[in-house]
N, C-alpha and C positions, 0 to 999 in steps of 0.2 A: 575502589571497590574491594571489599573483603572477600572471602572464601578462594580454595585455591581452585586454580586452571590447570583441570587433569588432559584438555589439548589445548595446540596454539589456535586449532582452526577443526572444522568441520570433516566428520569425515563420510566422505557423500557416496558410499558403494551404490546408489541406485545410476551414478554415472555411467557403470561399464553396461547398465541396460540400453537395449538399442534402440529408445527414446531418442540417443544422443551421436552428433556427429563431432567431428574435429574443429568447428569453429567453436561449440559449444564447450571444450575441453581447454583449447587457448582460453578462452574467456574466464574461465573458474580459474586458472593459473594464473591470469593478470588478477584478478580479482585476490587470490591466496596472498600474491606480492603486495598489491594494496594494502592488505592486513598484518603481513611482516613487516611493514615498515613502521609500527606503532601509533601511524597517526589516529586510530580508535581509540588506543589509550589513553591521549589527548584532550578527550572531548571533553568540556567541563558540563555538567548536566546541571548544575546551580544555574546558567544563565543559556537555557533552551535558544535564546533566538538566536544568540552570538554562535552556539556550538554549530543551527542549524546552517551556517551560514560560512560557517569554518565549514566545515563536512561538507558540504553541497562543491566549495570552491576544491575541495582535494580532489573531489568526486571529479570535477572536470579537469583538473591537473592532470589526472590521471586517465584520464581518456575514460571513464567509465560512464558517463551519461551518455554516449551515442549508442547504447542500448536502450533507452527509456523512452529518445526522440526520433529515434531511427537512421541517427546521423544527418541531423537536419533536415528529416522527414527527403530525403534521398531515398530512403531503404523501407521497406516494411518494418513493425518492430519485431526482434523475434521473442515470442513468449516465452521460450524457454532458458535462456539469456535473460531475460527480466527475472524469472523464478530464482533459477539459478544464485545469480546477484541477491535478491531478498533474503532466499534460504542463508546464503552465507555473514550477510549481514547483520541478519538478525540475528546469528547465534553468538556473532560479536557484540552489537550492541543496538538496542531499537531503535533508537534514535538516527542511527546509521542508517538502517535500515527504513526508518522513514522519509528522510531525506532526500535516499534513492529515487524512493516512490513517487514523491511531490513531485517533481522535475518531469515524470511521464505522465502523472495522471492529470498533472496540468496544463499539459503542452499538446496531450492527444488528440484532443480536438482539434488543435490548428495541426497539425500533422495531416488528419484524415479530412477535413474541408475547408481550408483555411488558405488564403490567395496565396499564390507565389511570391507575391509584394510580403505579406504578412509571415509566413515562413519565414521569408529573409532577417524581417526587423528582428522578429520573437528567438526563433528556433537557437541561430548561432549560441545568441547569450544565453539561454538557457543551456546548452550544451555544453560550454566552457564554464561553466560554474558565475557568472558572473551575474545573471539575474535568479531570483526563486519564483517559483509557480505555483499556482493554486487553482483549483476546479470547486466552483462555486454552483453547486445545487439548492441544496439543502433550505427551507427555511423553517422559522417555528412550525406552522400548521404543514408542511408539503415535506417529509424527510422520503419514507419509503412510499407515499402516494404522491408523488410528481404532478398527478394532475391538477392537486390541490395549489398550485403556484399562484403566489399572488403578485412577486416582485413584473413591474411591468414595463415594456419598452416600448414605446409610442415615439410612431416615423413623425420627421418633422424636415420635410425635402430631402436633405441628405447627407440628415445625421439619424439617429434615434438619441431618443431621453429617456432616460433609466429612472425608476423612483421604488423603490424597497427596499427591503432587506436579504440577507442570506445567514444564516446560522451555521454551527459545528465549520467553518471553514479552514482548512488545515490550512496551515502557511498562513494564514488571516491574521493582520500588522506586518508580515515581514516580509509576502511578497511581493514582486515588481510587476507580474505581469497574471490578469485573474482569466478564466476561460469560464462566463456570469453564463446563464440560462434564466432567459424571462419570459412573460406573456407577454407574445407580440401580436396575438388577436384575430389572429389566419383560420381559426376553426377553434371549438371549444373543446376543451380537454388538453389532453396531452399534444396535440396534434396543432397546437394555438402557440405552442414555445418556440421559441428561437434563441439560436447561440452567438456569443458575444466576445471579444478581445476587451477587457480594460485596463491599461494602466494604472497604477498607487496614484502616480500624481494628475491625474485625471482631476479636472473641478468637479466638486459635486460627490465624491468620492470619498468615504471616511470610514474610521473602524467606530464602530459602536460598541465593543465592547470584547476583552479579551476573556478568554473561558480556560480557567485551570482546570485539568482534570487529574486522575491519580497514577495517571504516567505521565510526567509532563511533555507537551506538545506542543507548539504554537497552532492557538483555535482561537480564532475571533467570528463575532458577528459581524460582518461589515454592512453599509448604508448606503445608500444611492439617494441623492434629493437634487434631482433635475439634470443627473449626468448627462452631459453632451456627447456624443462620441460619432462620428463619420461610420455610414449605413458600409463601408469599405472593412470595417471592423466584424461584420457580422460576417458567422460561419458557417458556408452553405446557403442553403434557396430558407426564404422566412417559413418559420413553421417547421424546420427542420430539426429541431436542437432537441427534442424528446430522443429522435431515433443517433445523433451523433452522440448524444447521451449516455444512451446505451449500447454504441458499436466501441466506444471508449471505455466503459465500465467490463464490457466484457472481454475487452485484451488484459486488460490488469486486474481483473478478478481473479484467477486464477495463480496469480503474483501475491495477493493477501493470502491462500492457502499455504504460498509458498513461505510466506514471514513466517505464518504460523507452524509451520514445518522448522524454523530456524532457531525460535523461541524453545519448540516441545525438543529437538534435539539435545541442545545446550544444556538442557534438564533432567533429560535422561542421562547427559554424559557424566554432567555434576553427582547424580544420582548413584552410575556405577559407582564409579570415586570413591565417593563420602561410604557405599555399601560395603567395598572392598577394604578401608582404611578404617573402619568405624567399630571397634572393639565393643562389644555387649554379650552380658554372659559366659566370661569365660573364651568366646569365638568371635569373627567376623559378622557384622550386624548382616552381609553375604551370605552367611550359612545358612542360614534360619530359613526354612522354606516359604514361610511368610512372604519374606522380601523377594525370595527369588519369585513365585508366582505375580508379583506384583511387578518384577521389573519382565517379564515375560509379554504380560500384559501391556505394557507400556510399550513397550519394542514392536511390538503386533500392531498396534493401535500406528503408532506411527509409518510403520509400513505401510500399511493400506490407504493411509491418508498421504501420503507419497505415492506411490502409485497414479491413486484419482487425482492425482495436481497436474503429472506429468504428462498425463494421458489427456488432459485438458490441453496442453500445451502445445504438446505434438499433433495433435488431432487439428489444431489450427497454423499450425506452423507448416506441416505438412501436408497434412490431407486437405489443406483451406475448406474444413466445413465450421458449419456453426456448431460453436461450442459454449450457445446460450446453457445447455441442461450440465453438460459435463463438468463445466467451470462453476456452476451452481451447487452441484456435487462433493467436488473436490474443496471449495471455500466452506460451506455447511462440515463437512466432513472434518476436514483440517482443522477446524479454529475450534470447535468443540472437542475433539482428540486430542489437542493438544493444552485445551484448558483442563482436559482430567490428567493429563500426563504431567504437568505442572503443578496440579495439586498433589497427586502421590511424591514427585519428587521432593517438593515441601513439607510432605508431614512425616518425608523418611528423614529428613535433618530433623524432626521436635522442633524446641523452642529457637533454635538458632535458624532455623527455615524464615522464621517471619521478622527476625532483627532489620532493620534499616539497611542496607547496603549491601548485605549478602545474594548474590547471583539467584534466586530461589525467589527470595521478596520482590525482585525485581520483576523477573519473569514474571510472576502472578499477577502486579499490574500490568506489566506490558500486554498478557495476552486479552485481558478481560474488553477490552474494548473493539479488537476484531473480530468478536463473535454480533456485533454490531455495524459496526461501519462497512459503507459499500453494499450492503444489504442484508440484515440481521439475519440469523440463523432462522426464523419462522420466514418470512421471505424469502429466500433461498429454496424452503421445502414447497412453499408456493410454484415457484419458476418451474422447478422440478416437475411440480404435478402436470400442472400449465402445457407443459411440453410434451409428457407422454401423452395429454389428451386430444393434443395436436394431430398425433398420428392414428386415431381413431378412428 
């Protein structure tokens, strides 16, 4: 990757706020070490699935996934320790930083309802880097209307048979272990779902089809045509899988604010750099009040959106309240701040901002798609509303 690295790593002043306690400070210091040790550098981004799988294995080398699963669902996860890890990842590199993500937001479910027996099999491997994870909602017609689900699990004594589809599935082809959400037909709506364990090498079980996007990712559709799988597999009482759904989306929502916090930093830092170093006019392209009200701007914009992430964080970490609205906030907040914070830093490099390979062009894809996923930015202001109207 071209352009230069004006740091080796993030520099996170919102730490000494008293969001954060001393386990939270080890953890960014194992996490810094992590990052000295080069293996980001490493990652080859030509072949996505190999890298994520390299990554995913360092990740558990290094002890760093008993954050995402709670240390074999042992532990609560802590959000802020998940944030934390994303922020810093992402400023290194997304795909790191995705990586990360998989591993929790696929495992969460079996964490919060998922047998003791199934814990054991799943959780370990996931934690040592040795299996990949994926959480399979999504399909063509049902992404942000859940209720619209059509993929369907029909009891058959004591197995269920699976038969549809799922779309946008991250980790979809490359993971070992899927955490599916289907209509299992307990009541209509959202209320009729049920959650699922399945295996890659499950019979019945197939990818239909990988989905490139313009960060690349591993996304497929995967297929179900008569999966068999043991009713021992399923997570929680039937009919439950809308609301584990959603007690899983909202521990790690507030962790995509966090990415998105990692990406607008790294752009801002690029941004001093290149303002300070970048001769125009006679002066520092620095001088020019132009730039400096813009990088003002920028620095502001992500403040605030740090802030609302951690305060999502803490507020569940600590206070154990719901932080359906907060982390709706903070993710809405974060991914669009830092999609403008990313654009100004790109159009302060000019034509070299959007070359191939330069830190700037990257970012720009990397962020565009978390203003999407896990609940687009118009969703979000939804949930938002939803919730003050709550207390009416």
């Amino acid at each position: 990757m071209t352009a230069s690295l004006c740091r080796s790593a993030p520099v996170l002043e919102h730490l000494e706020l008293p969001f954060f306690e001393p386990q939270q400070h080890e953890f960014v210091q194992k996490l810094n070490a992590f990052a000295a040790s080069g293996v980001l550098q490493t990652i080859d981004h030509s072949d996505t699935d190999a890298a994520c799988r390299q990554v995913v294995k360092q990740l558990g080398q290094a002890g760093l996934l008993t954050a995402v699963t709670g240390d074999n669902g042992r532990t609560e996860i802590d959000s802020r320790s998940v944030c934390l890890a994303r922020e810093t990842l992402a400023w290194h590199d997304g795909l790191a930083d995705f990586a990360f993500a998989m591993q929790g937001l696929g495992t969460g479910a079996i964490g919060l309802a998922g047998s003791d027996e199934l814990k054991r099999q799943v959780l370990p491997k996931v934690t040592s880097g040795e299996w990949l994870a994926a959480f399979a909602l999504s399909e063509k017609d049902a992404g942000s209307d859940v209720g619209a689900m059509q993929c369907a699990a029909i009891r058959d004594g004591d197995d269920y048979i699976l038969n549809g589809e799922k779309t946008w599935i991250s980790n979809g082809g490359i993971a070992d272990v899927y955490t599916v959400f289907a209509r299992s037909g307990e009541a209509a709506g959202t209320r009729g779902i049920s959650a699922f364990v399945v295996y890659a090498t499950d019979p019945g079980f197939s990818i239909a089809e990988r989905i490139d996007v313009i960060a690349p990712h591993p996304l497929a559709t995967i297929r179900f045509e008569n999966c068999r799988i043991p009713a021992s597999r399923r997570l929680g009482a039937g009919g439950e899988g809308f609301k584990i759904a959603m007690r899983t989306l909202d521990i790690f929502r507030a962790s995509v604010a966090a990415a998105a916090l990692g990406f607008a930093r790294r752009a801002l830092d690029e941004a001093l750099h290149h303002a300070c170093n970048r001769k125009m006019f006679g002066s520092a392209l620095s001088d020019l009040q132009l730039t400096q009200a813009i990088l003002g701007e920028m620095a502001t914009e992500l403040d605030a959106a740090t802030l609302l992430t951690y305060r999502a964080a803490w507020r569940r970490d600590v206070q154990k309240l719901p932080t359906t609205m907060q982390a709706a906030m903070a993710k809405m907040t974060a991914t669009e701040s830092a999609q403008m914070i990313i654009d100004r830093a790109l159009q302060m490099f000019g034509g070299r901002g959007v070359k191939t390979g330069e830190i700037t062009e990257k970012l720009y894809r990397e962020i565009r798609a978390l203003r999407i996923y896990e609940g687009a930015t118009e969703v979000q202001k939804l949930i938002i509303a939803r919730e003050l109207l709550k207390s009416m």
